[in-house]
LUMVODREN-632968 format. One record per residue (C-alpha): residue number from 1; x, y, z; residue in three letters; chain. Coordinates in nm, 2 decimals. Each point is the difference from the previous one (the first is absolute). Layout:
// residues N
<pt i="NUM" u="X" v="Y" w="Z" aa="ALA" ch="A"/>
...
***
This chain:
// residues 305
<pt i="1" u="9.41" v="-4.40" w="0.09" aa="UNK" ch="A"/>
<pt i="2" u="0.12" v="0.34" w="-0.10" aa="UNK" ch="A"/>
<pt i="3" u="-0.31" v="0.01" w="-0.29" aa="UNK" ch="A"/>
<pt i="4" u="-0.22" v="-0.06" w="0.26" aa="UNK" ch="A"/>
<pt i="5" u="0.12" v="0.24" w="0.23" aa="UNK" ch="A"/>
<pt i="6" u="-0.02" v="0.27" w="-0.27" aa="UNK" ch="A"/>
<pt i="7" u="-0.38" v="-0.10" w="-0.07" aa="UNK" ch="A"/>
<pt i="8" u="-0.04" v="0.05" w="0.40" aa="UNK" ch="A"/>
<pt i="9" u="0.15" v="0.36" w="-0.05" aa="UNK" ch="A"/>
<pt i="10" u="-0.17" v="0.11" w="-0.28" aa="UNK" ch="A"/>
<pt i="11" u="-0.36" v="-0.17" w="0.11" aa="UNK" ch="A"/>
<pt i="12" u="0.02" v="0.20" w="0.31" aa="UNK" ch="A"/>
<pt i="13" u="0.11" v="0.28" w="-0.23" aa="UNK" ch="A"/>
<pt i="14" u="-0.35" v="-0.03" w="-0.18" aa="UNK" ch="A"/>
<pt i="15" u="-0.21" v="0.00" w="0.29" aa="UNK" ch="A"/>
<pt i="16" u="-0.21" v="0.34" w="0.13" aa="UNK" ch="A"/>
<pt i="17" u="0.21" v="0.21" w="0.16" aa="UNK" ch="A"/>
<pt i="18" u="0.02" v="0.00" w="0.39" aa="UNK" ch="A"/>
<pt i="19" u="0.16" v="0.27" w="0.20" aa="UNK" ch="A"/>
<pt i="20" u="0.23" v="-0.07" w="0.24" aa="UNK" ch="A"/>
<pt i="21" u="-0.04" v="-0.36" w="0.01" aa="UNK" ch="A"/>
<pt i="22" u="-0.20" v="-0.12" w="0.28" aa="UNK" ch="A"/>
<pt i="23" u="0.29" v="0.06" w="0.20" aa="UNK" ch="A"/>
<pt i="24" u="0.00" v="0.39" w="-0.05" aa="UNK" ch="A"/>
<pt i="25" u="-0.38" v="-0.01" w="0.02" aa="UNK" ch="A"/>
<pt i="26" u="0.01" v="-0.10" w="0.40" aa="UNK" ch="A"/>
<pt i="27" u="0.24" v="0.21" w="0.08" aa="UNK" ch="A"/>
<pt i="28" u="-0.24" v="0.32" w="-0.12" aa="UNK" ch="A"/>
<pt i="29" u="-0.26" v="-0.14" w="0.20" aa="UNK" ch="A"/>
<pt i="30" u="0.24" v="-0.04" w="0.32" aa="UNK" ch="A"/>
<pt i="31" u="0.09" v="0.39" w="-0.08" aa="UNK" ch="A"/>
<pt i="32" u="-0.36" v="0.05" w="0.04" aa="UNK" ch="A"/>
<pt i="33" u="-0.06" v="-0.26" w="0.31" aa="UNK" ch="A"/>
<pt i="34" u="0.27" v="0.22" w="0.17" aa="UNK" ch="A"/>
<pt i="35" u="-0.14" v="0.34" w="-0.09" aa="UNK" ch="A"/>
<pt i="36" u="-0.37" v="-0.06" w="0.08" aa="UNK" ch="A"/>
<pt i="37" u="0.14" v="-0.25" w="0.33" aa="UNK" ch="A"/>
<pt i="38" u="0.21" v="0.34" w="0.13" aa="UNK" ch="A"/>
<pt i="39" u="-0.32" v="0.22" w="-0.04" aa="UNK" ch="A"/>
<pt i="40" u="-0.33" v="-0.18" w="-0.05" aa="UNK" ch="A"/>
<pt i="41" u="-0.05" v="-0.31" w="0.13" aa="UNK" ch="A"/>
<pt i="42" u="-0.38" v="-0.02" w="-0.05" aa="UNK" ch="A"/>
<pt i="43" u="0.09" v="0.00" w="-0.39" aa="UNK" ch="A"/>
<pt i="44" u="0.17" v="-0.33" w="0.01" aa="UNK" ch="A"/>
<pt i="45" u="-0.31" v="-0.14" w="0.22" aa="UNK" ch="A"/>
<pt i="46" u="-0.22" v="0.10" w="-0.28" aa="UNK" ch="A"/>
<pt i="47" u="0.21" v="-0.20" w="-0.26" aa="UNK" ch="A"/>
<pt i="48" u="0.08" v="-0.29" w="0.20" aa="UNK" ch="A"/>
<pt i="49" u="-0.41" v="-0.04" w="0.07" aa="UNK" ch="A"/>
<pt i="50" u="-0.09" v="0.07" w="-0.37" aa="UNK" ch="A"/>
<pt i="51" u="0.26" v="-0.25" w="-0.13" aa="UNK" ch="A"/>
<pt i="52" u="-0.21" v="-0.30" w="0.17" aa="UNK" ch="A"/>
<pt i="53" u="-0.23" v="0.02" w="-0.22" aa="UNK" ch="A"/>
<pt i="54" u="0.21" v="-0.03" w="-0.35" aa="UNK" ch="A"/>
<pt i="55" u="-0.16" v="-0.27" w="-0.20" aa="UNK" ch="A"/>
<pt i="56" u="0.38" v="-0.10" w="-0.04" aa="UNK" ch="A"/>
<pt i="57" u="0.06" v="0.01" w="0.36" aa="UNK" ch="A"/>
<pt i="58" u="0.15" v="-0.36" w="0.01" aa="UNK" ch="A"/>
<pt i="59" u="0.32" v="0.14" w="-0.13" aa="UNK" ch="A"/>
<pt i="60" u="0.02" v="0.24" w="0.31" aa="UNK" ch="A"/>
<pt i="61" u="-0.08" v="-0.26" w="0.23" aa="UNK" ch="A"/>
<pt i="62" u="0.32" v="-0.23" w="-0.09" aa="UNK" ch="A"/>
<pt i="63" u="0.22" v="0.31" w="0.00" aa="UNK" ch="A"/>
<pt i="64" u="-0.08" v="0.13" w="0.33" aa="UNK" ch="A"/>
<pt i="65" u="-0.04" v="-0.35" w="0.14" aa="UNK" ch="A"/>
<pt i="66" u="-0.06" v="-0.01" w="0.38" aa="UNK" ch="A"/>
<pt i="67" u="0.17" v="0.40" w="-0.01" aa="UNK" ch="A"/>
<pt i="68" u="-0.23" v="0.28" w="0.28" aa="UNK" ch="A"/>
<pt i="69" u="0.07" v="0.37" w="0.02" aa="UNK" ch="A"/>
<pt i="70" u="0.21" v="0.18" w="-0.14" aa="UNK" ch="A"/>
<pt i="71" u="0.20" v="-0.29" w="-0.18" aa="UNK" ch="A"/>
<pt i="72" u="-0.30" v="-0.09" w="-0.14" aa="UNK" ch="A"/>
<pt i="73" u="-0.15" v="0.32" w="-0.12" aa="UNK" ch="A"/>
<pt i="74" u="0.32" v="0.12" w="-0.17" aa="UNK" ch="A"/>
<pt i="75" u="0.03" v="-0.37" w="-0.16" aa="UNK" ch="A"/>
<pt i="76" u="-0.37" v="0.06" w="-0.14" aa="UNK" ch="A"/>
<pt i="77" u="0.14" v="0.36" w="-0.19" aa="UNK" ch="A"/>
<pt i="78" u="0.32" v="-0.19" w="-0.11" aa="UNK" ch="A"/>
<pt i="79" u="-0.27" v="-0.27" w="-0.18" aa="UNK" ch="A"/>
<pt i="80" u="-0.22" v="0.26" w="-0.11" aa="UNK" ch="A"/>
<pt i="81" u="0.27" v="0.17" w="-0.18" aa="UNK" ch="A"/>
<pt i="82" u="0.10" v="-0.31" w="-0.23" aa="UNK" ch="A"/>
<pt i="83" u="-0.33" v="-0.16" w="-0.02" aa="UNK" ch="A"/>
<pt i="84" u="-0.09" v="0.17" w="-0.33" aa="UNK" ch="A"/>
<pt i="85" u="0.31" v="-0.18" w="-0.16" aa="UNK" ch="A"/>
<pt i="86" u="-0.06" v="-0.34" w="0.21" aa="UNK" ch="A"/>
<pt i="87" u="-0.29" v="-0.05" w="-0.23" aa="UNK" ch="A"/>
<pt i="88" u="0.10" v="0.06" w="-0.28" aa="UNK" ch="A"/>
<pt i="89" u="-0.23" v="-0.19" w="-0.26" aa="UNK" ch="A"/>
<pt i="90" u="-0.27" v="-0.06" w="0.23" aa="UNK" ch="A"/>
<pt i="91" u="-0.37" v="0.14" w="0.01" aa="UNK" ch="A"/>
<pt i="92" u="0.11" v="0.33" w="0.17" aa="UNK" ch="A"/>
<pt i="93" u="0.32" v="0.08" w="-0.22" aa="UNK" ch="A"/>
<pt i="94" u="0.01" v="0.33" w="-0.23" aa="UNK" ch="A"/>
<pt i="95" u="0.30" v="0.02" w="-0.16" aa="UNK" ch="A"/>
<pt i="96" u="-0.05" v="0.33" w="-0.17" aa="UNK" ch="A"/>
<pt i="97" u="-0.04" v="0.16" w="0.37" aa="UNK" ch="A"/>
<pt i="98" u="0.40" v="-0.01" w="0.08" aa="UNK" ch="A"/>
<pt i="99" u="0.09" v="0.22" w="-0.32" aa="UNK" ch="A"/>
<pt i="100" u="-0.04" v="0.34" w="-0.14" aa="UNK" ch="A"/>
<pt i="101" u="0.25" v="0.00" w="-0.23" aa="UNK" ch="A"/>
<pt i="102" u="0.06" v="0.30" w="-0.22" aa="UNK" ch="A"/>
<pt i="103" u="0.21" v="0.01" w="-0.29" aa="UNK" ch="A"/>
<pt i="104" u="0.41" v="0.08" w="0.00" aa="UNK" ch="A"/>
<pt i="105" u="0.13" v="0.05" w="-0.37" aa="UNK" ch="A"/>
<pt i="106" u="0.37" v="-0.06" w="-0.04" aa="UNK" ch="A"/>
<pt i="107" u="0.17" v="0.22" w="-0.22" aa="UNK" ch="A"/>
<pt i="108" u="-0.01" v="-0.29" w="-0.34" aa="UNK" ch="A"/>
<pt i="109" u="-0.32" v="-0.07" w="0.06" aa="UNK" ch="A"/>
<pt i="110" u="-0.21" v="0.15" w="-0.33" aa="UNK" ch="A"/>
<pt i="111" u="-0.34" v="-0.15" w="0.08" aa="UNK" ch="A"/>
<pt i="112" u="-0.31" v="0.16" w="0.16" aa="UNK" ch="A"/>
<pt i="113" u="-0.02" v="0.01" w="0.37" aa="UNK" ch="A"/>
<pt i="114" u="-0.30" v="-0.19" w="0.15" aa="UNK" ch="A"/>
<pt i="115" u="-0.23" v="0.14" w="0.29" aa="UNK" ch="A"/>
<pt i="116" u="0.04" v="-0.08" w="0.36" aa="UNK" ch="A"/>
<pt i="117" u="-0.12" v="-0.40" w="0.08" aa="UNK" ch="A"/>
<pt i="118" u="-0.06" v="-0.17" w="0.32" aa="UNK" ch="A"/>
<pt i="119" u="-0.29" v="0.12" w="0.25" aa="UNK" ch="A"/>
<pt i="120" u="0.17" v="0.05" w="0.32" aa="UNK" ch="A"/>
<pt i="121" u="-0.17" v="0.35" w="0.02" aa="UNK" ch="A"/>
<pt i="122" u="-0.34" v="-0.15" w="-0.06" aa="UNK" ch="A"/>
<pt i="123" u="0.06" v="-0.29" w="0.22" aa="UNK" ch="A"/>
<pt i="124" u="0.18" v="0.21" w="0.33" aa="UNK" ch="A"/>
<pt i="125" u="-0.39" v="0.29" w="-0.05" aa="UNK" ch="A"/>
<pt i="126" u="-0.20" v="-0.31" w="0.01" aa="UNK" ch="A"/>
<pt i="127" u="0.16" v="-0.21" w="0.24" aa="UNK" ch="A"/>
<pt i="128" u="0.04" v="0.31" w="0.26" aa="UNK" ch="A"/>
<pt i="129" u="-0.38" v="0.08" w="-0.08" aa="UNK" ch="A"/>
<pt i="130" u="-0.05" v="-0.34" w="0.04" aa="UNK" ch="A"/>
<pt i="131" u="0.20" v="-0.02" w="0.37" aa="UNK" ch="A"/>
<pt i="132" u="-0.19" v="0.27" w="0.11" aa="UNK" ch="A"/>
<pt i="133" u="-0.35" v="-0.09" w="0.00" aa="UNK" ch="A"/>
<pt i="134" u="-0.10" v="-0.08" w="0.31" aa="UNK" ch="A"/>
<pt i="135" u="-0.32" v="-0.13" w="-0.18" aa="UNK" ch="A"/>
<pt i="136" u="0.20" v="-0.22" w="-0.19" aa="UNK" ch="A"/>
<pt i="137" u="-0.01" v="-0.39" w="0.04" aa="UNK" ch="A"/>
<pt i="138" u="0.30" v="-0.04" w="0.25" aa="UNK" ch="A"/>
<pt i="139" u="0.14" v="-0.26" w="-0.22" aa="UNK" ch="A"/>
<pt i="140" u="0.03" v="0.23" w="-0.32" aa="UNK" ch="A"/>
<pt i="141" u="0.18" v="0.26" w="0.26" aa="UNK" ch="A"/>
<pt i="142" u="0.26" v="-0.26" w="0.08" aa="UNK" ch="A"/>
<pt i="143" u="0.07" v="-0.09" w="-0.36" aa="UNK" ch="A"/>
<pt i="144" u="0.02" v="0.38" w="-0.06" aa="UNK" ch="A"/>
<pt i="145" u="0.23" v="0.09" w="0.27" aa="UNK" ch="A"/>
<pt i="146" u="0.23" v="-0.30" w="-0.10" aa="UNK" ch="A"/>
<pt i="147" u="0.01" v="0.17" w="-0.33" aa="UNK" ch="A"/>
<pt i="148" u="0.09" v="0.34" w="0.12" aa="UNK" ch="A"/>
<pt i="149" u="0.28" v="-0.14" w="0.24" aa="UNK" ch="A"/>
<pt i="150" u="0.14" v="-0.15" w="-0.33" aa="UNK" ch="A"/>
<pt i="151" u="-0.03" v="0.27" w="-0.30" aa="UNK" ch="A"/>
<pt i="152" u="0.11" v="0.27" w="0.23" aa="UNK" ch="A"/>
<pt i="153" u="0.31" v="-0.19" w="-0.01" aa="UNK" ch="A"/>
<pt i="154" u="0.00" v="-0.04" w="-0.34" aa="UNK" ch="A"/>
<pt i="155" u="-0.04" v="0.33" w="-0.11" aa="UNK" ch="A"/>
<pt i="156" u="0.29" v="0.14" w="0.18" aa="UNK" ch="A"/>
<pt i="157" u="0.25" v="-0.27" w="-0.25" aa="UNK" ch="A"/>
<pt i="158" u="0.09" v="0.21" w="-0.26" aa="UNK" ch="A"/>
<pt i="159" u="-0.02" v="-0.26" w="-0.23" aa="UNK" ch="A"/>
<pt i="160" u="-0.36" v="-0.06" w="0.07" aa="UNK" ch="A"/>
<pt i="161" u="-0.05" v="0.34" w="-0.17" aa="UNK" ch="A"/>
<pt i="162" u="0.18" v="-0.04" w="-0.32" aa="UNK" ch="A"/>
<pt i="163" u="0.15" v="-0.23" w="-0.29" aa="UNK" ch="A"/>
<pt i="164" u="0.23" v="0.14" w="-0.26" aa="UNK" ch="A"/>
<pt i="165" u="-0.02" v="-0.02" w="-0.37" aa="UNK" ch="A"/>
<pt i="166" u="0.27" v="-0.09" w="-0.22" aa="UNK" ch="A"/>
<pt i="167" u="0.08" v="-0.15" w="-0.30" aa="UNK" ch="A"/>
<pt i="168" u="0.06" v="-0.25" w="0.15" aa="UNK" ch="A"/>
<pt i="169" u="-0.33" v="-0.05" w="0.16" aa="UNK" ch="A"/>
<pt i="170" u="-0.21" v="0.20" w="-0.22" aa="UNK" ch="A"/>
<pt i="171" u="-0.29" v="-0.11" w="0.21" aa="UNK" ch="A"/>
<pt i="172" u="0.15" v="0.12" w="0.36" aa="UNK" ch="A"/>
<pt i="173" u="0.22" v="-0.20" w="0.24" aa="UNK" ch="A"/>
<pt i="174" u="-0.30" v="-0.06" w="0.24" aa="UNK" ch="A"/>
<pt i="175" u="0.15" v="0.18" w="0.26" aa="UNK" ch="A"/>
<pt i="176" u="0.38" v="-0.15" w="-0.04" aa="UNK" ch="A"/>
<pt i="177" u="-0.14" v="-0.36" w="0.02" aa="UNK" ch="A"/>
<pt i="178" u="0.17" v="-0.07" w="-0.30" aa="UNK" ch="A"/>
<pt i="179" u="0.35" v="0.14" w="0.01" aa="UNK" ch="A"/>
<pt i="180" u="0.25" v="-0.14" w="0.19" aa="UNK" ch="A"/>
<pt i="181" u="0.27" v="0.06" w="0.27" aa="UNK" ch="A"/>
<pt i="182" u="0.22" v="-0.20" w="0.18" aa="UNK" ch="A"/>
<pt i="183" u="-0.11" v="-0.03" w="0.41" aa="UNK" ch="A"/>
<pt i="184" u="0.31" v="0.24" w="0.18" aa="UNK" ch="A"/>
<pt i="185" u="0.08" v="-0.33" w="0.24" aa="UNK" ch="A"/>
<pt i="186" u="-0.04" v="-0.28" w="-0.18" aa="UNK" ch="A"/>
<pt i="187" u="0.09" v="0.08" w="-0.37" aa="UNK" ch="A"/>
<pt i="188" u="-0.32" v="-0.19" w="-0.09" aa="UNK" ch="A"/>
<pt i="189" u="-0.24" v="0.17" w="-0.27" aa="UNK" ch="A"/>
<pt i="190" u="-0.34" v="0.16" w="0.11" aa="UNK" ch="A"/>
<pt i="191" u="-0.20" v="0.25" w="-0.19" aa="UNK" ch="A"/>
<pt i="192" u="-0.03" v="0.37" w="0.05" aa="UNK" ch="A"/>
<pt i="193" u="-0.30" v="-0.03" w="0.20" aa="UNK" ch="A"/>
<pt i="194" u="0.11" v="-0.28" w="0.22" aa="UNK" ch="A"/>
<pt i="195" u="0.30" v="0.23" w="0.12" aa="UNK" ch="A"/>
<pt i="196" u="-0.19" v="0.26" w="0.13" aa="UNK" ch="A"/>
<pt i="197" u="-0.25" v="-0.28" w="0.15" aa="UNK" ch="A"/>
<pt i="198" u="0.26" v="-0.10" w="0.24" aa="UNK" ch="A"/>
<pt i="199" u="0.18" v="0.29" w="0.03" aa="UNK" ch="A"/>
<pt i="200" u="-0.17" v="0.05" w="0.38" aa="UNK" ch="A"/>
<pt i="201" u="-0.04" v="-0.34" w="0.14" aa="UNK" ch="A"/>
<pt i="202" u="0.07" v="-0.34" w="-0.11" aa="UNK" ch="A"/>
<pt i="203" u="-0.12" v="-0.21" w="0.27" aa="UNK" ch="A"/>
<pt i="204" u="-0.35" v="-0.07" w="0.12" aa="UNK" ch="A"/>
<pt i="205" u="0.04" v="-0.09" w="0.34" aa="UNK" ch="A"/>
<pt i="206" u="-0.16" v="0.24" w="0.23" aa="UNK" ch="A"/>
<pt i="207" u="0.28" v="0.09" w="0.24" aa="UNK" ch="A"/>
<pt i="208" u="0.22" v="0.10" w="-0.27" aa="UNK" ch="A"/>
<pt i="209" u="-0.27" v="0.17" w="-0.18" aa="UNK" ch="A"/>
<pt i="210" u="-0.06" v="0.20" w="0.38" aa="UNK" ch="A"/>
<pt i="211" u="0.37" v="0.08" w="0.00" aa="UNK" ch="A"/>
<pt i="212" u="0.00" v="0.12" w="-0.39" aa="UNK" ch="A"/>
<pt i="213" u="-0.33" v="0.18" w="0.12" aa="UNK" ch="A"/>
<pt i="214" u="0.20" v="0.20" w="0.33" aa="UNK" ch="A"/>
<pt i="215" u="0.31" v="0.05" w="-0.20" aa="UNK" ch="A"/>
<pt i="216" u="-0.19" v="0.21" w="-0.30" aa="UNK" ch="A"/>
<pt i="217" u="-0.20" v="0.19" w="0.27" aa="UNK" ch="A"/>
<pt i="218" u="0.32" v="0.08" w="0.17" aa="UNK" ch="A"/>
<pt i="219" u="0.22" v="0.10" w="-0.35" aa="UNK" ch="A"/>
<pt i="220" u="-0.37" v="0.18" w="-0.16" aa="UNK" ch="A"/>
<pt i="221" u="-0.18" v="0.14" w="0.33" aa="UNK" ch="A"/>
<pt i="222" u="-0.38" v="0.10" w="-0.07" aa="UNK" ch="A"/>
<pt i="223" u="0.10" v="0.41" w="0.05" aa="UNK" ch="A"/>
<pt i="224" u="0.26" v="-0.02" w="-0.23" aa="UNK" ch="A"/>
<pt i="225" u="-0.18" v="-0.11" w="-0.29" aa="UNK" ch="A"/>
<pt i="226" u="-0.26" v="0.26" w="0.00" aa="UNK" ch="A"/>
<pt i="227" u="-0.29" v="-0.26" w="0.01" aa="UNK" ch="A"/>
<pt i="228" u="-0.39" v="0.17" w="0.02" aa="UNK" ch="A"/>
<pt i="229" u="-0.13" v="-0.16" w="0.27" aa="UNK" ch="A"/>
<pt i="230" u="-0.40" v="0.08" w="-0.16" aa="UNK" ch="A"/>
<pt i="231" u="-0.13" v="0.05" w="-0.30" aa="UNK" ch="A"/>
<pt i="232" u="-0.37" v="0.06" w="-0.14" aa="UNK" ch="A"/>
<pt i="233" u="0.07" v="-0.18" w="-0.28" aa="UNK" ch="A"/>
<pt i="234" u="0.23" v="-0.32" w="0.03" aa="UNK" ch="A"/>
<pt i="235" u="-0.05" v="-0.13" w="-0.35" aa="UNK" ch="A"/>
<pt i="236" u="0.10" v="0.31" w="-0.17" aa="UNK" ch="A"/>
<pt i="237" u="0.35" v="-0.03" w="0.22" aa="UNK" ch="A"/>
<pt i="238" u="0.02" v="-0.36" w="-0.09" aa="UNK" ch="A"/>
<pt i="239" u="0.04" v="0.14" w="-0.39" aa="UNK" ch="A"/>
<pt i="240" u="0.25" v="0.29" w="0.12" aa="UNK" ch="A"/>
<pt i="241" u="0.18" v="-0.27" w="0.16" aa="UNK" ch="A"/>
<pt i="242" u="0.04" v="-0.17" w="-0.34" aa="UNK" ch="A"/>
<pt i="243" u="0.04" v="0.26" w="-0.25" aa="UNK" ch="A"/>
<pt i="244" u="0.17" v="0.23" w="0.23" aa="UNK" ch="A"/>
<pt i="245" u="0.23" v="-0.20" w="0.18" aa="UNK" ch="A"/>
<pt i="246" u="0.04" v="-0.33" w="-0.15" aa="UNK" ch="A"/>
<pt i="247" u="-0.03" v="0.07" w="-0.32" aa="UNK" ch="A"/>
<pt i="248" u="0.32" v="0.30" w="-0.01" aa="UNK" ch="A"/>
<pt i="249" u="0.16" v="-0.27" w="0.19" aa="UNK" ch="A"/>
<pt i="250" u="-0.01" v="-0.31" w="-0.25" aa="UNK" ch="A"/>
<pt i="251" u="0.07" v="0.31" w="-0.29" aa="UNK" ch="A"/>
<pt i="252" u="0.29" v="0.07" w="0.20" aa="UNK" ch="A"/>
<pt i="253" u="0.17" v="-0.27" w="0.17" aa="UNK" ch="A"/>
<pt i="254" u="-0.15" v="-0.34" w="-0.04" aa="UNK" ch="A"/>
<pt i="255" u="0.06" v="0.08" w="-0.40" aa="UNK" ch="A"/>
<pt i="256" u="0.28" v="0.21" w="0.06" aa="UNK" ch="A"/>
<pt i="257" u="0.17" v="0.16" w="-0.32" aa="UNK" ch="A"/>
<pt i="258" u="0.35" v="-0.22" w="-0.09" aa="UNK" ch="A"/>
<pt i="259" u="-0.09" v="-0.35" w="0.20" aa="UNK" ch="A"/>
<pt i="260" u="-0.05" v="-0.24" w="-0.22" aa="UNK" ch="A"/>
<pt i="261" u="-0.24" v="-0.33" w="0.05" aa="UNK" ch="A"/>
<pt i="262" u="-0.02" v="-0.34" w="-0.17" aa="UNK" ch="A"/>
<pt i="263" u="-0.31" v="-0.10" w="-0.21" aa="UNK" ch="A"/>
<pt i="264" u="0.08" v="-0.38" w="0.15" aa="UNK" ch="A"/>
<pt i="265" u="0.13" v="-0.15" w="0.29" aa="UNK" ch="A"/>
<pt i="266" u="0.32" v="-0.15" w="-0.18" aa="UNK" ch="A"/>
<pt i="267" u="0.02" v="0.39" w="-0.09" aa="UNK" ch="A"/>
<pt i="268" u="-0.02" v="0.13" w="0.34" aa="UNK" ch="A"/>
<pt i="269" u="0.20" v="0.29" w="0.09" aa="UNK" ch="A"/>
<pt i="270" u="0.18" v="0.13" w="0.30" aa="UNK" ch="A"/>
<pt i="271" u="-0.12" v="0.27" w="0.17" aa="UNK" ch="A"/>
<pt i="272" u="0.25" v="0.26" w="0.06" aa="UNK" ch="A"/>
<pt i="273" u="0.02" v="0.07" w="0.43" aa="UNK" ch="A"/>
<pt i="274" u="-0.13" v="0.34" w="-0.02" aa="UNK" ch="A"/>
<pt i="275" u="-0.28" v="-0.14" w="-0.11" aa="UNK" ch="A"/>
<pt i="276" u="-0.04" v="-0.21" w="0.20" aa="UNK" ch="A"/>
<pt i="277" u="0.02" v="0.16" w="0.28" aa="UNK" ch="A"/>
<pt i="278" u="-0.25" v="0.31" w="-0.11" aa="UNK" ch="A"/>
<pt i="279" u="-0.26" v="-0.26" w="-0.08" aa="UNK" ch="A"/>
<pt i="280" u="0.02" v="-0.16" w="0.34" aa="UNK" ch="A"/>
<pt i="281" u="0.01" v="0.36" w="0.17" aa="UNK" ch="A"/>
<pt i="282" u="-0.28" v="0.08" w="-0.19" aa="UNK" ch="A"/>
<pt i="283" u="-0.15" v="-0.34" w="0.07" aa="UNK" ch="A"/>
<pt i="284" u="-0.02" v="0.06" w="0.34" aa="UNK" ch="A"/>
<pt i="285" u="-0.11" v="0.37" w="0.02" aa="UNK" ch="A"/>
<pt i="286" u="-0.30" v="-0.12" w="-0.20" aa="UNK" ch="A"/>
<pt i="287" u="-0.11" v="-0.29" w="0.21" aa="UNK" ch="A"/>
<pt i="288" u="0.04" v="0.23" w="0.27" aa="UNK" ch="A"/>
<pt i="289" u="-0.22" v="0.23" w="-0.13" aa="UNK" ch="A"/>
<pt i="290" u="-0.23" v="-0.25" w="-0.10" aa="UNK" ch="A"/>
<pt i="291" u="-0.01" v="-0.10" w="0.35" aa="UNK" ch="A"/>
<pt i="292" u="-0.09" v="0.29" w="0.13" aa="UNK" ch="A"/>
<pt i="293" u="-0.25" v="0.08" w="-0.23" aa="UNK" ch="A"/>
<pt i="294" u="-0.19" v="-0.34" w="0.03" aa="UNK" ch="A"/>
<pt i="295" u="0.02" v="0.08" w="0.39" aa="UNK" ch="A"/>
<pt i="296" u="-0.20" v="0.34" w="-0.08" aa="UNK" ch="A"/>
<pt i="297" u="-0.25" v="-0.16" w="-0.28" aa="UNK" ch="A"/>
<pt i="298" u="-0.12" v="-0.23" w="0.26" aa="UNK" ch="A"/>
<pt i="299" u="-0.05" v="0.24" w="0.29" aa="UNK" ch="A"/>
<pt i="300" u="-0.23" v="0.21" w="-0.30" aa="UNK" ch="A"/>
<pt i="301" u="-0.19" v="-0.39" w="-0.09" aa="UNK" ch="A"/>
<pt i="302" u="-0.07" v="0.00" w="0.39" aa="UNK" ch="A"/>
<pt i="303" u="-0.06" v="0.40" w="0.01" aa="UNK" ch="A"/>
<pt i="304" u="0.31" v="0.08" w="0.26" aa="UNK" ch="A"/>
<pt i="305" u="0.06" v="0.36" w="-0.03" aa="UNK" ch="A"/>
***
């Protein structure tokens, strides 16, 4: 039993990374519910109307179920935002779009540095162009909004911007998937990458993920966090959000100097509590942000001032 547990652990370990599980993801997309809700309504009627015509709209339909008004619209975001992992494998999956890793050398490591890999960038300028075409098939727009909703999350992880070198993993980490820690509750191992996954929500339901939502709006409030509420060039702040933000961030903390991780699960360390308790502050402020930020992408997509 225990062999096959540890096959469970690292299997999951080798899949693409996700960012905040799907979990984390719906409680970004509540953030923005709640921000566009408070100020424009006619935002969310746009979305709601679009998403019926997803050529995946089956999926919607069983989630909202026999939901109306406001229930239903802000179930429709919370779907949107993990829909991009919930098909995983299938004809619409890209798994290079959740990534842009760049490279993090520690201090044995003697090799050359590779470039940056993973197209979140590309994928965020397309999909946004994409989104906002009127003239676009409404179908495409769907797909492409679902996409945004999702890699706008992503981008704010930290380790969704960067995997470390080592001699030990000469050919990166991919983004701590393969080092290990030990989950602060349980004891049980999880990699790097998983940790920070959960860090912001562990539970999928949606009244929990509406209570994670109203408590990280109430700890991080929009003016304190000195979000731009416009920009004339989103995609260009997608990359500052990575390379500026999340990158320093992963550098930082998420591989923070003197903590040590296991290359296997039976290896797994313990993470020491002020770690612990950074990453999940840091957790939140990013979804948060990411939040917010989603909330102003989409009133750009549907030209909002």
């Amino acid at each position: 039993m225990r062999k096959i547990f540890l096959a469970l652990v690292l299997a999951a370990a080798a899949q693409p990374a996700e960012a905040w599980t799907r979990a984390g993801h719906m409680v970004t997309a509540a953030i923005a519910y709640d921000d566009l809700k408070a100020h424009d309504q006619a935002v969310i009627d746009r979305i709601v109307t679009l998403i019926q015509t997803h050529p995946d709209h089956g999926s919607f339909e069983v989630a909202i179920a026999r939901m109306d008004g406001d229930e239903k619209a802000r179930r429709i975001f919370l779907e949107m935002a993990r829909w991009s992992d919930d098909i995983r494998g299938g004809q619409y999956d890209h798994p290079t779009w959740h990534y842009f890793f760049r490279p993090v050398a520690s201090a044995d490591f003697k090799g050359t540095l590779p470039g940056p890999t993973g197209e979140a960038p590309e994928a965020f300028a397309l999909n946004f162009k994409e989104a906002a075409d009127e003239n676009a098939p409404a179908g495409d727009r769907a797909v492409a909004l679902c996409w945004i909703f999702h890699i706008v999350g992503d981008i704010h992880q930290p380790l969704h911007t960067a995997q470390r070198f080592s001699q030990r993993f000469p050919q990166g980490d991919k983004g701590g998937s393969l080092e290990f820690v030990r989950e602060p509750g349980t004891g049980a191992p999880e990699a790097l990458h998983w940790f920070w996954d959960d860090s912001v929500n562990k539970s999928d339901d949606p009244d929990v993920t509406a209570a994670r939502a109203r408590d990280l709006e109430g700890r991080y409030p929009r003016a304190t966090l000195g979000v731009l509420e416009a920009s004339n060039d989103w995609p260009a702040e997608f990359r500052r959000w990575a390379n500026d933000e999340s990158y320093p961030l992963a550098v930082s903390l998420a591989y923070r100097k003197g903590v040590q991780f296991g290359t296997s699960p039976d290896a797994a360390t313990a993470l020491p509590a002020e770690y612990v308790a950074d990453a999940r502050e840091a957790a939140g402020r990013r979804v948060a942000l990411a939040g917010y930020r989603l909330a102003d992408v989409l009133r750009s997509i549907f030209q909002k001032p």
